[in-house]
BAFI-3210 file (N, C-alpha, C; in Angstrom, 3 decimals, decimal comma, padded with zeros to 6 digits):
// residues 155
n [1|2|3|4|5|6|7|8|9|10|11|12|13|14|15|16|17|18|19|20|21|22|23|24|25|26|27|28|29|30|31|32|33|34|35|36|37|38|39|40|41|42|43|44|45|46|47|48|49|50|51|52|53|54|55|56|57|58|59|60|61|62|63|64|65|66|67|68|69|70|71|72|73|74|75|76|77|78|79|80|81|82|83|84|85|86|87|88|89|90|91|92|93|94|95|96|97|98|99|100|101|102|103|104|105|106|107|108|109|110|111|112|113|114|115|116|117|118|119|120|121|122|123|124|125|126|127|128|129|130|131|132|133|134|135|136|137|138|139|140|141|142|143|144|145|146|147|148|149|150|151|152|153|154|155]
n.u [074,506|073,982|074,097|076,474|076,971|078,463|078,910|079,607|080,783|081,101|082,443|082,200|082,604|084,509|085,330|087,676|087,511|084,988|086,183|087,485|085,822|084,650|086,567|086,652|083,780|084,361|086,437|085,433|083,053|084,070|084,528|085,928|084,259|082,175|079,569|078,935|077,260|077,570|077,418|077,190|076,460|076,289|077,609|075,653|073,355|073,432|072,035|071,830|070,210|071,171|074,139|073,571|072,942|074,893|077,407|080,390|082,586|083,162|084,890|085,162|086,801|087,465|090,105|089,958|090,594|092,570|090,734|088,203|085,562|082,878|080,504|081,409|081,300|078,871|077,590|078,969|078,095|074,718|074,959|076,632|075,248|072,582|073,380|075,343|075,714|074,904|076,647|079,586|082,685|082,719|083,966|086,174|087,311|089,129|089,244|091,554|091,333|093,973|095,023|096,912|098,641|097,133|097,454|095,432|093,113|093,074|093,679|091,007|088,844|089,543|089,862|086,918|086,413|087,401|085,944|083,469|083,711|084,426|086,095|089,538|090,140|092,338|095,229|094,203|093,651|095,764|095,820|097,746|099,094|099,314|097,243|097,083|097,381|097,911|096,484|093,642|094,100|094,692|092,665|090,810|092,336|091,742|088,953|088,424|090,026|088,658|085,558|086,661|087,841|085,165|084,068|085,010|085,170|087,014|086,343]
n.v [085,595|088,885|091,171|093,364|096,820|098,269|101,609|103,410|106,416|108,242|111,171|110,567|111,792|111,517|109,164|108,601|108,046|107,036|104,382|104,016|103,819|101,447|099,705|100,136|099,014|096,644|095,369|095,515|093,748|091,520|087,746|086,366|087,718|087,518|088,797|090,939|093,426|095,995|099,143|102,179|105,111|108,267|111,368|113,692|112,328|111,210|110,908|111,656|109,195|107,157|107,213|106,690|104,300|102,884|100,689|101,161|103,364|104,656|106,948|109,034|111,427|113,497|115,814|119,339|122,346|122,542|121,443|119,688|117,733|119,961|118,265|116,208|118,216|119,211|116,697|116,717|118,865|118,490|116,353|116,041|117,411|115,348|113,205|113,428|112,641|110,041|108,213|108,280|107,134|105,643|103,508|104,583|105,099|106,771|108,274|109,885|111,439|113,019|115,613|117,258|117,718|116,897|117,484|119,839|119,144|116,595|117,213|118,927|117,457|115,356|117,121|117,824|114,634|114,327|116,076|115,025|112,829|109,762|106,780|106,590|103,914|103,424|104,683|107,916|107,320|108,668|109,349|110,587|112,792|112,593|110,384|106,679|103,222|101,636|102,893|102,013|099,656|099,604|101,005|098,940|097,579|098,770|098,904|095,767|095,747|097,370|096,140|093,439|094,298|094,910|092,459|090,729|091,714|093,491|095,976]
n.w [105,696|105,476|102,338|101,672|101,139|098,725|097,023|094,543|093,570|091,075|088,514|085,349|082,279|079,926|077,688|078,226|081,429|081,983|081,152|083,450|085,176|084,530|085,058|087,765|088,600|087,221|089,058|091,489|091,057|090,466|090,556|092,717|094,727|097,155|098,609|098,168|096,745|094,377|093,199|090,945|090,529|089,140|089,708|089,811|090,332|092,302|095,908|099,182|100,467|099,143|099,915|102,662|102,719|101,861|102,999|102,392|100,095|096,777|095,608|092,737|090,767|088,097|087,360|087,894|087,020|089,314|091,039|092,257|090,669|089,456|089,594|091,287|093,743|093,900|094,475|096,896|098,267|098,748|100,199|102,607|104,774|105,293|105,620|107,640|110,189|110,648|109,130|110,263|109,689|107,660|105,504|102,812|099,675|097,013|093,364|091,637|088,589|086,953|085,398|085,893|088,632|090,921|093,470|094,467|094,279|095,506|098,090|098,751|098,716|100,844|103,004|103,021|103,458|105,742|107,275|107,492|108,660|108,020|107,157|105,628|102,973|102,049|100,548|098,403|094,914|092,460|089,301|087,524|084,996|081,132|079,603|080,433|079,609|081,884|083,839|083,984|084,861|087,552|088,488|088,338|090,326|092,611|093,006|093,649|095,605|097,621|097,656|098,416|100,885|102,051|102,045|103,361|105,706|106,833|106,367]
ca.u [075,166|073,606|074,950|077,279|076,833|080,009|078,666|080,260|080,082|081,963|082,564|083,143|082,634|084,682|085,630|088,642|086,949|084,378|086,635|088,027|084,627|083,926|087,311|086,417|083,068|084,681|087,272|084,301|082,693|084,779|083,945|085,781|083,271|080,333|078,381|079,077|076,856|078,212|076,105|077,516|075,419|077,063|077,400|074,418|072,176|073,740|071,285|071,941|069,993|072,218|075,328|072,804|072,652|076,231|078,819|081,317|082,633|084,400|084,192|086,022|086,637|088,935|091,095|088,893|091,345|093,236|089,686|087,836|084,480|081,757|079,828|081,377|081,376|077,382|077,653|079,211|076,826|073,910|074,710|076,808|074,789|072,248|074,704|076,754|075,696|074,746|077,522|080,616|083,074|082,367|084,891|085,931|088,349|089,252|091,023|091,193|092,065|094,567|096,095|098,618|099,472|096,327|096,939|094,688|091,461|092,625|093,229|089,887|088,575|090,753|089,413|085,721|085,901|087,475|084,386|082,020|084,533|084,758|087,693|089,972|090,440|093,881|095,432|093,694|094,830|096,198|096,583|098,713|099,525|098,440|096,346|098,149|096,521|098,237|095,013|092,284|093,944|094,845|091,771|090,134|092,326|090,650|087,442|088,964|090,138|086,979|085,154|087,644|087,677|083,805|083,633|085,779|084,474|087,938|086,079]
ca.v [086,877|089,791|091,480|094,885|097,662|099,038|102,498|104,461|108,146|108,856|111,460|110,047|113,013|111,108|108,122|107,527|108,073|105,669|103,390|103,989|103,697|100,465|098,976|099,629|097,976|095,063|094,557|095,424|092,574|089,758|086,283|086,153|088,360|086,564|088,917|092,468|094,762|097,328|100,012|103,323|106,349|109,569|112,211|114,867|112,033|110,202|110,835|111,151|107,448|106,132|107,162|106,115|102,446|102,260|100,044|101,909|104,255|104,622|108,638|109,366|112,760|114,533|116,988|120,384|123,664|122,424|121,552|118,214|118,331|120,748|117,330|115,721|119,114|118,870|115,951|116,866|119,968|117,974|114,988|116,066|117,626|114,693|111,884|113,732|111,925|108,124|107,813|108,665|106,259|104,907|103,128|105,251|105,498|108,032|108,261|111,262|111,889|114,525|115,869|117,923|116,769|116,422|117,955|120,417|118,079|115,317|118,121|119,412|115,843|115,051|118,079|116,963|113,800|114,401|116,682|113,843|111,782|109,046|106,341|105,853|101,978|103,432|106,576|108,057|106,698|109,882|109,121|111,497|112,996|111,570|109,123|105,368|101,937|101,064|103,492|100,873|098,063|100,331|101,712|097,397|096,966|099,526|098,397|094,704|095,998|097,940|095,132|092,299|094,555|094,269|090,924|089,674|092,197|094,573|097,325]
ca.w [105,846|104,499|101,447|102,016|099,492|097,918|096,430|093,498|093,045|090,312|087,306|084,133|081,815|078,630|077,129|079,239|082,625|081,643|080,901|084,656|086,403|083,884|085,928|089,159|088,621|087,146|089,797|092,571|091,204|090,900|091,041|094,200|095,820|097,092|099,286|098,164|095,868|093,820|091,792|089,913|090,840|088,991|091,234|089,834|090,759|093,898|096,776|100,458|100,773|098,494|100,849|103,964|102,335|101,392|103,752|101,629|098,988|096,043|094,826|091,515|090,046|087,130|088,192|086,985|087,236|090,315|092,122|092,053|089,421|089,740|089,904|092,475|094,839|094,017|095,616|098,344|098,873|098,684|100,683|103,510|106,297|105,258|106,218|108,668|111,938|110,532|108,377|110,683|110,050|106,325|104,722|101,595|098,909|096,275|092,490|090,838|087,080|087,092|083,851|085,856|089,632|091,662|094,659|094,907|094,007|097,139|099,359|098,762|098,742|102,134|104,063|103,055|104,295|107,587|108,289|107,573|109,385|107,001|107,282|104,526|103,710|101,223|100,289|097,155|094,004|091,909|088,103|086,752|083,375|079,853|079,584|079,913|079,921|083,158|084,454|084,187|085,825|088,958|088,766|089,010|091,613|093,874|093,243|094,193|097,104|098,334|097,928|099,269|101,715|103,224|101,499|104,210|107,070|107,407|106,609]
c.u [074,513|074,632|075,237|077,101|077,751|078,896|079,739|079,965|081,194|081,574|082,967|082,506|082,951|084,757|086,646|088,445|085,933|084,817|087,024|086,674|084,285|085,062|086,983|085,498|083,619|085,603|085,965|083,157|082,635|084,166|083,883|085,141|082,064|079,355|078,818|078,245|077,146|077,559|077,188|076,466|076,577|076,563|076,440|073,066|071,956|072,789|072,013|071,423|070,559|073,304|074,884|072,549|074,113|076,816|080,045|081,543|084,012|084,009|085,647|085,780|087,906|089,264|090,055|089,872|091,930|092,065|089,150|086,341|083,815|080,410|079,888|081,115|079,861|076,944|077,695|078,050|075,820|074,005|075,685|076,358|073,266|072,528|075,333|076,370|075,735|075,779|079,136|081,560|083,301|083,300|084,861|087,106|088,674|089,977|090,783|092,249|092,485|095,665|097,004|098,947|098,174|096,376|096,325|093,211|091,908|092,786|092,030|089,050|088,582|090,062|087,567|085,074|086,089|086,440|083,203|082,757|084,065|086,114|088,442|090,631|092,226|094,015|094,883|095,189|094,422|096,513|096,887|098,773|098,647|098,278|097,241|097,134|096,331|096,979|094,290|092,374|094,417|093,567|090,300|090,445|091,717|089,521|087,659|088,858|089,188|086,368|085,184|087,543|086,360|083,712|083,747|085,718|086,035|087,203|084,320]
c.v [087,890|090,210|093,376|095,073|098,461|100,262|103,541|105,369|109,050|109,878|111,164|110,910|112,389|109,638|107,328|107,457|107,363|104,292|102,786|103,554|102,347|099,352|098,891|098,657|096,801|094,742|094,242|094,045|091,459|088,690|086,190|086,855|088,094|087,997|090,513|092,939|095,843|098,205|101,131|104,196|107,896|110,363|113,171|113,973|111,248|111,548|110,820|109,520|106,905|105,961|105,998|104,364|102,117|101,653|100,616|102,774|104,710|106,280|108,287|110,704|112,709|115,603|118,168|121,732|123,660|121,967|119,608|118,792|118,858|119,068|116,644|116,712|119,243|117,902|115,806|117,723|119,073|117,007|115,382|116,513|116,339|112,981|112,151|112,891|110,341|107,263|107,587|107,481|105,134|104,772|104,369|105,409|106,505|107,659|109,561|111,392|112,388|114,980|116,480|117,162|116,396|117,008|118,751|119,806|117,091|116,689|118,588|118,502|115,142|115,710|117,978|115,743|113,387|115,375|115,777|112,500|110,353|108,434|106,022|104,841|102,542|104,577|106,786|107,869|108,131|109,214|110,256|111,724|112,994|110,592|107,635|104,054|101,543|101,843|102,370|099,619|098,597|100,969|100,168|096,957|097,438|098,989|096,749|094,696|096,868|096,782|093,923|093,055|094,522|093,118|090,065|090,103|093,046|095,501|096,846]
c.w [104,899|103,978|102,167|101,071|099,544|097,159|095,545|093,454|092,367|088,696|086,084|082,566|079,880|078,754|078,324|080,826|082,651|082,165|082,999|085,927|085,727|084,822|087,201|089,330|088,223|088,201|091,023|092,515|090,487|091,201|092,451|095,484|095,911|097,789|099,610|096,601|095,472|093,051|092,010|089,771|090,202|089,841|090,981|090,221|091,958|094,828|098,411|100,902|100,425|099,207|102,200|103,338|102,189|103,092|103,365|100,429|098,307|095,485|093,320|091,009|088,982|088,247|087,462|087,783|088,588|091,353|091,717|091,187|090,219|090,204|090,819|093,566|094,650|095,073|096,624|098,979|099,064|099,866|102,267|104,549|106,427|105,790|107,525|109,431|111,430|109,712|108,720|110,191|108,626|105,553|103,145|100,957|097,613|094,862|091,799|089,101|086,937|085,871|084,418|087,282|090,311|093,136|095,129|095,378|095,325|098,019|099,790|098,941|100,554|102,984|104,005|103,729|105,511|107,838|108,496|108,215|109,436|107,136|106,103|104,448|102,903|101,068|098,910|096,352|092,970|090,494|087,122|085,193|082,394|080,435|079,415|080,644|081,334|084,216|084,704|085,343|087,507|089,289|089,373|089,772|092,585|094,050|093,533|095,260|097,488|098,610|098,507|100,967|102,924|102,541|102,836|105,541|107,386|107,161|107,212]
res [x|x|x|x|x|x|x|x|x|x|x|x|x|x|x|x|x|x|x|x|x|x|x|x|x|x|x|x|x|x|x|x|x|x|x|x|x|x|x|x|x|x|x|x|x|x|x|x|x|x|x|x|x|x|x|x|x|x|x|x|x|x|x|x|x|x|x|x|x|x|x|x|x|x|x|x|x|x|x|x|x|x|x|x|x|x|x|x|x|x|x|x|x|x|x|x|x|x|x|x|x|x|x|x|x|x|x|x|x|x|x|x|x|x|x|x|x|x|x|x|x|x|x|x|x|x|x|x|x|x|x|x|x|x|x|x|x|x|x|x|x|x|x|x|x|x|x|x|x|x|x|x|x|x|x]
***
């Protein structure tokens, strides 16, 4: 069985967004995942090929003045009329760092990836507020479940 590639394209800006992209990779790869590849491409240097290789996607942003980062919306500029047609359809999930509520950043997020019509495997995961431990390990289960997810061929 060839290997599926789980792709990251996340902002991690400080310490505790780090920490959040250092969970997903560790849940993404788990023992119990035999035949999934995961790599961590920040978003000023993720690539349209990189999307065009992925089986899936994990994006991560902070919340940035009610918007999602200037880094991830690089991203987007860059990579969506590059992808649009071969990509339709690409598993993808979302978390966003949000010091106040977050809904501006998934909406903006949301309406992005229904143009590149992109399936989502869960509803973005929103972490709210201050900063609290319980972040990291919600942030390893995603990358668990991404991966469990083409490990095992649902997505």
């Amino acid at each position: 069985m060839a290997r599926k590639q789980l792709l990251v394209v996340a902002h991690a800006p400080s310490d505790n967004t780090r920490k959040l992209v250092d969970a997903v990779l560790r849940g993404a790869t788990s023992p119990d995942i035999e035949n999934v590849s995961t790599r961590w491409v920040a978003p000023l240097q993720a690539t349209p090929e990189d999307v065009l290789q992925a089986d899936a996607i994990i994006l991560g942003t902070t919340e940035n003045l009610g918007y999602m980062s200037g880094a991830l919306k690089d991203f987007f500029d860059r990579c969506y009329y590059p992808v649009l047609e071969q990509q339709q359809g690409l598993p993808c999930a979302l978390y966003i760092r949000a010091g106040m509520d977050g809904t501006g950043t998934r909406r903006a997020i949301e309406s992005i990836v229904t143009g590149l019509r992109w399936s989502w495997a869960r509803d973005p995961l929103v972490l709210r507020g201050d900063w609290k431990p319980e972040f990291v390990d919600e942030a390893e289960e995603l990358g668990l479940y991404m991966a469990a997810g083409l490990d095992s061929g649902i997505f």
